[in-house]
C-alpha positions in Angstrom: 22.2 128.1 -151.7 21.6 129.4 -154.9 25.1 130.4 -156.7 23.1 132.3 -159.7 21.4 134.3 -157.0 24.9 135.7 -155.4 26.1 136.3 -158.6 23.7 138.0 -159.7 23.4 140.4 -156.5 27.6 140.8 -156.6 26.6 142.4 -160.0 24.1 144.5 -159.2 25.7 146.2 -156.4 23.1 144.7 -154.2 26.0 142.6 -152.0 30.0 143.2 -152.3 32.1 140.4 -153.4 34.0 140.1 -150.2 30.6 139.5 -148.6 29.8 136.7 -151.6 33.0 135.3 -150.7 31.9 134.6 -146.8 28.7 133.6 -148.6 30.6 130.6 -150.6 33.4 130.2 -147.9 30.1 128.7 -145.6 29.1 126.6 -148.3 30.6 122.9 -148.2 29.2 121.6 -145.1 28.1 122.4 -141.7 28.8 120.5 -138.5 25.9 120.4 -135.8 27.5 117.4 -133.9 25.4 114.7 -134.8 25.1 115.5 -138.2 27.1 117.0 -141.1 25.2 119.3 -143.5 26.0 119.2 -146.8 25.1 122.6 -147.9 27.3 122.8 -151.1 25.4 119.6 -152.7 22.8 121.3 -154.9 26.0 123.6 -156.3 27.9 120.0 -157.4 24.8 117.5 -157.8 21.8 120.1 -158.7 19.8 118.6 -155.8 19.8 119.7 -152.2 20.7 117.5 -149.5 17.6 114.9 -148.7 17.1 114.0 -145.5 16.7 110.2 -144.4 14.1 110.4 -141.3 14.5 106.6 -140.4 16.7 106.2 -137.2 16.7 109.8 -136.6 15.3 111.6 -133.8 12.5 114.3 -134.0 14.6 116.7 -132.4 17.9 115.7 -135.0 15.2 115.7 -137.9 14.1 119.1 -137.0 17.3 120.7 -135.8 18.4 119.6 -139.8 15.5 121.3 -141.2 16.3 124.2 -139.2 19.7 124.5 -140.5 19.2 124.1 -143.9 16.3 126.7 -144.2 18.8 129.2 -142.8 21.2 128.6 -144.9 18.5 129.1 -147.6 17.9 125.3 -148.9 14.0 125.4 -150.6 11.5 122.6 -150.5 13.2 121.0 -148.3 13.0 116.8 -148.7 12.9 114.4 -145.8 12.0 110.5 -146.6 11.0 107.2 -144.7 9.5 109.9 -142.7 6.9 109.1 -139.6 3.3 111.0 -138.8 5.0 111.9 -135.8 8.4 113.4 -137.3 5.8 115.3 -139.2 4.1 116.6 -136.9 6.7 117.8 -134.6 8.2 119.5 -137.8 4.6 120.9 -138.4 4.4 122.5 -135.0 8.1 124.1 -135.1 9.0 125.3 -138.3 7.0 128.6 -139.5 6.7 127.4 -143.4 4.6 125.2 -144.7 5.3 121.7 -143.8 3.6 118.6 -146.0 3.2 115.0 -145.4 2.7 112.1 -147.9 1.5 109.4 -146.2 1.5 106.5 -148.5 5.2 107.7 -150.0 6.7 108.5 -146.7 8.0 111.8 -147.2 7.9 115.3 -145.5 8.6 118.6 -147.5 9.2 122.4 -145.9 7.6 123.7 -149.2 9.0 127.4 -149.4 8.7 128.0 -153.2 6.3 126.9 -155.8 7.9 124.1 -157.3 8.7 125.2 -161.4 7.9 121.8 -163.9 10.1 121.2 -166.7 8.5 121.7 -169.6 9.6 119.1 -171.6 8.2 115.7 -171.4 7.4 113.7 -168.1 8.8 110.6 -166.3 6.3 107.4 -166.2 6.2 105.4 -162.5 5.2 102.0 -163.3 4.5 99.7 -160.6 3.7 96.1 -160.8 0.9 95.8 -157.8 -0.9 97.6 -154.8 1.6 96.4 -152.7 4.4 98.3 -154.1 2.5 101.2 -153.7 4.7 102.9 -150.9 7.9 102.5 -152.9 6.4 103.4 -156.1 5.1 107.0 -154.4 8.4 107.5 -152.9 10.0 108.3 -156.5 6.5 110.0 -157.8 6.4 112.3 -154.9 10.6 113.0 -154.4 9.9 113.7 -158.9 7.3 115.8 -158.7 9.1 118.1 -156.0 12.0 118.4 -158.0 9.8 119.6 -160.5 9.7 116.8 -163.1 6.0 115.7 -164.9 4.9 112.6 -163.5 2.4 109.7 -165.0 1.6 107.0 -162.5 0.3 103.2 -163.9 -0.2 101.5 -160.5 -0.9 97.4 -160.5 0.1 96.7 -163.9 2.0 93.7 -163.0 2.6 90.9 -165.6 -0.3 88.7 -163.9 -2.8 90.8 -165.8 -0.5 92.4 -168.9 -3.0 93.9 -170.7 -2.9 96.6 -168.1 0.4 97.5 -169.0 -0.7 97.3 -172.6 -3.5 100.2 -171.8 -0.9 103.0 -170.9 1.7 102.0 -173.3 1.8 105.3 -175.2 3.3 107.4 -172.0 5.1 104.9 -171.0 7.0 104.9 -174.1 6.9 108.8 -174.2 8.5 108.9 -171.2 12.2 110.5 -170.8 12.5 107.6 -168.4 10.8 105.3 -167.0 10.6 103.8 -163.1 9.6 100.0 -162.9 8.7 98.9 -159.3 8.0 95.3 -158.8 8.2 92.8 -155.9 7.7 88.8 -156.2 9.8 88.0 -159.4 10.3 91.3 -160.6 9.4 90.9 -163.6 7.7 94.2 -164.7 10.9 95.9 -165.6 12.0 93.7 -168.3 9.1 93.8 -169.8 8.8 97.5 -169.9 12.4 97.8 -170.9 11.5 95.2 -174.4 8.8 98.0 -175.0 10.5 101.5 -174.4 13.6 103.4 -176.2 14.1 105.1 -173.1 16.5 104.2 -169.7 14.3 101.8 -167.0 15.4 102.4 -163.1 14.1 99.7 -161.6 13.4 99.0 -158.1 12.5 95.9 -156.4 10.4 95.6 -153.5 10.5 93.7 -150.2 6.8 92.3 -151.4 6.2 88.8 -151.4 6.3 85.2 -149.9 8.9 83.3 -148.4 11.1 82.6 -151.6 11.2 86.0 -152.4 13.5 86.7 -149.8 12.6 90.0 -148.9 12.7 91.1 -152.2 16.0 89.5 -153.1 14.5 87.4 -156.0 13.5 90.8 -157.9 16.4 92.0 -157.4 18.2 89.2 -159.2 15.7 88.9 -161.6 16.0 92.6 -162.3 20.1 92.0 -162.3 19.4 89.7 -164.7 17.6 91.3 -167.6 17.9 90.8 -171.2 16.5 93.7 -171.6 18.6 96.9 -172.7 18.6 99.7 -171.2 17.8 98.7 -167.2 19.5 100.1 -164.6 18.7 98.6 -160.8 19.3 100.7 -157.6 18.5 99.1 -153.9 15.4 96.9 -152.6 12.6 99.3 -151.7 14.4 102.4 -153.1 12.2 104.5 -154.4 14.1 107.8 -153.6 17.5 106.6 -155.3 15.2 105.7 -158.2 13.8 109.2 -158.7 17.1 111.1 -158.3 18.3 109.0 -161.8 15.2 109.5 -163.3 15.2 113.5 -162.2 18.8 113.7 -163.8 17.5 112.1 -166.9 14.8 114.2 -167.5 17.0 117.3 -166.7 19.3 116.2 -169.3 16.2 116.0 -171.6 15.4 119.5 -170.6 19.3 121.0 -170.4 19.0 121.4 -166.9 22.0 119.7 -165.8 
């Protein structure tokens, strides 16, 4: 729901205020039984609700979607999202309806998405195999409408990688580090950047790595300044810090 919007048809006589006032009185959240809608988090956050596919239905996934484009939510996020969920969203919603594979995601695109037009986040990630987690936060940034630069497989095994994007890495408003194994990536970015680090660890690697437990402590552990650290394999929680930053950086928020 876009506040600005009612505002600015209460002033130009295009709606009455009582009618704004059943507009906002609708607002905080929605209750379809198996799912509460949280329709007044983009007025609070700046984000619309996202919607996590895993464990849900088709029908509950769709039935959400639904909802929220009546209530006028726009590009519309869903994540950890199957080809099926997709395609059953694909065949019963009227607007356009677009599926990322490798990141997982599904969004009802209903608006051309506006870029900020200052600066860009950088998505770092340390190998192929972090490739899923590492689109999850380019794909959920670029819908908000942030500037993305990806550097995939520059993991410390081969640093001179890294070495070769360096300058919009450390252009970057922020900067997401994904690693599995040892996690070592975002330390090393952090020693080289004057901007926040989210890092992310990933469930990648052998038995010791405990299903990406040991990135996650090394990434806990940094002497590096500036590193925060959100969830194993959470590339969505990720983006939303780095979206925030970079609308800070643009005076967005």
């Amino acid at each position: 729901m876009d506040v600005r919007r009612i505002l600015e048809d209460v002033r130009d006589g295009i709606i009455s205020v009582d009618e704004a006032l059943k507009v906002f009185a609708k607002m905080p959240f929605e209750d379809i039984d198996f799912a509460k809608i949280d329709h007044h988090r983009k007025l609070r956050q700046g984000i619309s609700e996202v919607i996590f596919c895993e464990g849900k239905t088709k029908d509950q996934v769709l039935k959400i979607f639904e909802r929220m484009i009546e209530r006028g939510e726009v590009n519309i996020i869903g994540t950890r999202a199957s080809r099926e969920q997709y395609e059953y969203l694909r065949k019963h919603l009227k607007d356009d309806v677009i599926y990322y594979e490798t990141g997982r995601i599904i969004c009802a695109k209903r608006v051309e998405i506006v870029k900020n037009p200052k600066g860009h986040v950088a998505v770092v990630s340390a190998g192929t195999a972090d490739l899923k987690v590492a689109e999850e936060a380019a794909i959920v940034l670029e819908i908000l409408g942030n500037n993305v630069k990806k550097m995939y497989d520059v993991g410390v095994a081969g640093i001179h990688r890294l070495f070769a994007h360096l300058d919009d890495i450390q252009s970057a408003n922020a900067v997401v580090a994904v690693a599995g194994m040892e996690g070592a990536l975002a330390s090393v970015v952090a020693g080289l950047v004057s901007k926040p680090v989210i890092a992310v660890p990933t469930s990648v690697g052998y038995g010791a790595n405990f299903k990406g437990l040991s990135a996650l402590l090394t990434m806990l552990n940094s002497c590096a300044n500036g590193v925060c650290v959100v969830n194993i394999d959470n590339g969505f929680g990720a983006a939303i810090v780095a979206h925030m930053i970079n609308s800070l950086a643009n005076q967005n928020l």
